[in-house]
Backbone as CSV, one residue per row, in Angstrom:
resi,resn,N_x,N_y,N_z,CA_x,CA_y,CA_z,C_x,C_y,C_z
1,UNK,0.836,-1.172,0.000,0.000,0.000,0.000,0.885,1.242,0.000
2,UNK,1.063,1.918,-1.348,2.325,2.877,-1.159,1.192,4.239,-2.135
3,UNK,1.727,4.881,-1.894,0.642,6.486,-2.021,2.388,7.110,-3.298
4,UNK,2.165,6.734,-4.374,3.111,7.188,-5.518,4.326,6.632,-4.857
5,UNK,5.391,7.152,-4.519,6.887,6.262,-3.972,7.051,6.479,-2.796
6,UNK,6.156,6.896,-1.938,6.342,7.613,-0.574,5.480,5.902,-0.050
7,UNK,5.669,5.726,1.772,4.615,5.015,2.279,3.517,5.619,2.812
8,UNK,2.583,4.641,3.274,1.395,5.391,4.125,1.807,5.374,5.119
9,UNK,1.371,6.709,5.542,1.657,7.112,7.290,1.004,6.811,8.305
10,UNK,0.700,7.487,9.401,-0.015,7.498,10.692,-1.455,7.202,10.216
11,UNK,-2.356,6.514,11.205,-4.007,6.324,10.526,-4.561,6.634,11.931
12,UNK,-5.604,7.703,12.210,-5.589,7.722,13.454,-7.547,7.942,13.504
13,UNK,-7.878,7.899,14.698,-9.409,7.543,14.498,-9.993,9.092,15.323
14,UNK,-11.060,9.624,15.239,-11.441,11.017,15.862,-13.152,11.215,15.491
15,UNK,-13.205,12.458,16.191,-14.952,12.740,15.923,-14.180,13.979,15.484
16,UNK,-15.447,14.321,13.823,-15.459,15.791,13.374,-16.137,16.782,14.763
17,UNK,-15.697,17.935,14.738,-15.723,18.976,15.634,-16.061,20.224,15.469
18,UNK,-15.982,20.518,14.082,-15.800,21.479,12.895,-15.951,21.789,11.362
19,UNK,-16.853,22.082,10.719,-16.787,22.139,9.411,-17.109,23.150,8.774
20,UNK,-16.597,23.967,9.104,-17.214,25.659,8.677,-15.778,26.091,7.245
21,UNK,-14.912,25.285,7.362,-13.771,25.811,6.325,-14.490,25.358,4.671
22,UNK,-14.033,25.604,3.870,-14.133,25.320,2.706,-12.783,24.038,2.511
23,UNK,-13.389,22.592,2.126,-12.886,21.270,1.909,-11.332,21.410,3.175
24,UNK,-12.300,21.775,4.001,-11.794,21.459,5.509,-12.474,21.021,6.375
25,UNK,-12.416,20.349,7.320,-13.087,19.502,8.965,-11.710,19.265,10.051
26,UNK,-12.228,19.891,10.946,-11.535,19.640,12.000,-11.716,18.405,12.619
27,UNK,-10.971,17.463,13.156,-11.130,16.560,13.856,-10.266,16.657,15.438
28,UNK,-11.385,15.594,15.934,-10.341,16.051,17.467,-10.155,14.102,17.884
29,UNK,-8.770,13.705,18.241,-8.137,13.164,18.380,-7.798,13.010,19.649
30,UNK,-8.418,11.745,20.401,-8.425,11.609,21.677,-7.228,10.066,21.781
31,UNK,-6.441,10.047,22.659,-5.365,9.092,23.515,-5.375,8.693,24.638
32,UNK,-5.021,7.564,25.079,-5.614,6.873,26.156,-4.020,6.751,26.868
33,UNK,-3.201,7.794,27.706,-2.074,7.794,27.883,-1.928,7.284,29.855
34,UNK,-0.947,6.817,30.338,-0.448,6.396,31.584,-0.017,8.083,31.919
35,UNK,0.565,8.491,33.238,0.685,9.469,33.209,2.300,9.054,33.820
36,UNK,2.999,9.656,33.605,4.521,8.802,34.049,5.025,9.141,35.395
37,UNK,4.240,9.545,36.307,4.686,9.948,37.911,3.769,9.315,38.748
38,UNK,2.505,9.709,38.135,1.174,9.270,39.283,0.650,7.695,38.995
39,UNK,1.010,7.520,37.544,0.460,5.883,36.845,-0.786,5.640,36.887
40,UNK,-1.441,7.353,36.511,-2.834,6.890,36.484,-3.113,7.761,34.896
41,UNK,-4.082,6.588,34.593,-4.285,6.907,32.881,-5.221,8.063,32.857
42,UNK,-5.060,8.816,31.837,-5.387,10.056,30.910,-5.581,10.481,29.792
43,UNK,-6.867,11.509,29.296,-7.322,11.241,28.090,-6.609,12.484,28.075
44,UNK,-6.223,12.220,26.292,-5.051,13.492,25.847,-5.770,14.049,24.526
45,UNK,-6.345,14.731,24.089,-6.787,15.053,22.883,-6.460,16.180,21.962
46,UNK,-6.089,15.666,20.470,-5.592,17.135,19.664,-6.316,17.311,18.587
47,UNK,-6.023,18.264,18.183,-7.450,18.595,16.574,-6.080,18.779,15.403
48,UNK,-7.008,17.899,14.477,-6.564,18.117,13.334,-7.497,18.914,12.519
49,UNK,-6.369,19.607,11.677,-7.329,20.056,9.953,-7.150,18.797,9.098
50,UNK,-8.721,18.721,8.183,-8.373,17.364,7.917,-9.061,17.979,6.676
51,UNK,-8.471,17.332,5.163,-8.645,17.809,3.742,-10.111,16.747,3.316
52,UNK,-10.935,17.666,3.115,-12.293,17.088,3.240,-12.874,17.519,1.883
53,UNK,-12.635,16.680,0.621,-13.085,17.443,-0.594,-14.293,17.452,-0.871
54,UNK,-15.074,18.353,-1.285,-16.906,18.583,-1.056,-17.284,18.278,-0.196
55,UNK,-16.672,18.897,0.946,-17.197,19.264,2.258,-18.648,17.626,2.710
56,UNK,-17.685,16.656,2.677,-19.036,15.880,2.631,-19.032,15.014,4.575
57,UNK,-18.359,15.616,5.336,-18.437,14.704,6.755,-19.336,16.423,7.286
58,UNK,-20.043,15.303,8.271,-20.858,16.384,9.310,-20.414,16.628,10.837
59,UNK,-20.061,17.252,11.405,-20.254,17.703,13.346,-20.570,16.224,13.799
60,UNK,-19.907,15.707,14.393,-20.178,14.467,15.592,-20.385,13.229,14.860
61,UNK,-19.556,13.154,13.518,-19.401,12.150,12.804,-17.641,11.524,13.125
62,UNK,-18.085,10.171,13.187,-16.238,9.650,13.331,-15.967,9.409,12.323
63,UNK,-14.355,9.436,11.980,-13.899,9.409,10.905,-12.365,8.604,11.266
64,UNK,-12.285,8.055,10.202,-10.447,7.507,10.127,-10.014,8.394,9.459
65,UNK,-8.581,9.301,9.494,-8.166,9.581,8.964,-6.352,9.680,8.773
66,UNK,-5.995,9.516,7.652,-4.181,9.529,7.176,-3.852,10.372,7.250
67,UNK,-2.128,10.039,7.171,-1.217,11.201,7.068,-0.914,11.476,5.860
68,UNK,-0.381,12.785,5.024,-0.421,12.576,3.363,0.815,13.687,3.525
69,UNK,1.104,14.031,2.196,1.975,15.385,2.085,1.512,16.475,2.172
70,UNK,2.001,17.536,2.557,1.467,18.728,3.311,0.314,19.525,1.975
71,UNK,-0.784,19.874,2.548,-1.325,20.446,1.777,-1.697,21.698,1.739
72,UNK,-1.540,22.281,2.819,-1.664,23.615,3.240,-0.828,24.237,4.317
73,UNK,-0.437,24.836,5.009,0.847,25.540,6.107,0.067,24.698,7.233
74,UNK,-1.279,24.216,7.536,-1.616,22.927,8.721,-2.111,22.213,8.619
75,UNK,-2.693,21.588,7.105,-2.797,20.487,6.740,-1.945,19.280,6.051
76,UNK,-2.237,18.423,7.030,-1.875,17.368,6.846,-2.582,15.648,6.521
77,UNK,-3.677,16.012,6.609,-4.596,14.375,6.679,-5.340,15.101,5.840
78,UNK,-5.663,13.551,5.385,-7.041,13.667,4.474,-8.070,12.310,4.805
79,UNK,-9.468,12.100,5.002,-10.049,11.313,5.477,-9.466,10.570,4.488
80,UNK,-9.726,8.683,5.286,-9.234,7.749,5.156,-10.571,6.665,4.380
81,UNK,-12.241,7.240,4.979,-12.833,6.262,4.262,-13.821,7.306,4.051
């Protein structure tokens, strides 16, 4: 599974959060981390811009999404299915 001569990257799973950009959606990206002093687990969450062509995912929809080559100065993913 190779994307032209490059490999596929990171695949990471999230709920849309955001869709007000033009063939953009924000996603937010939650982790299930240990905490390394106290050893008690913690949810860690980050938002992506995610390349959404004809705006077709809605608010509180999950999505898979990849890592690709940069497409904009903070995009980086583009949904996966």
């Amino acid at each position: 599974m190779t994307e032209g001569t490059g490999t596929i990257g990171k695949v990471l799973e999230g709920v849309v959060v955001k869709t007000a950009m033009k063939d953009t959606a924000t996603v937010s990206v939650e982790r299930y981390v240990k905490h390394p002093k106290y050893k008690k687990f913690i949810r860690r969450s980050k938002k992506f811009l995610v390349h959404d062509p004809g705006n077709t995912l809605a608010v509180g929809q999950k999505v898979a999404i990849r890592e690709t080559r940069p497409i904009s100065k903070r995009k980086r993913f583009v949904v996966a299915q």
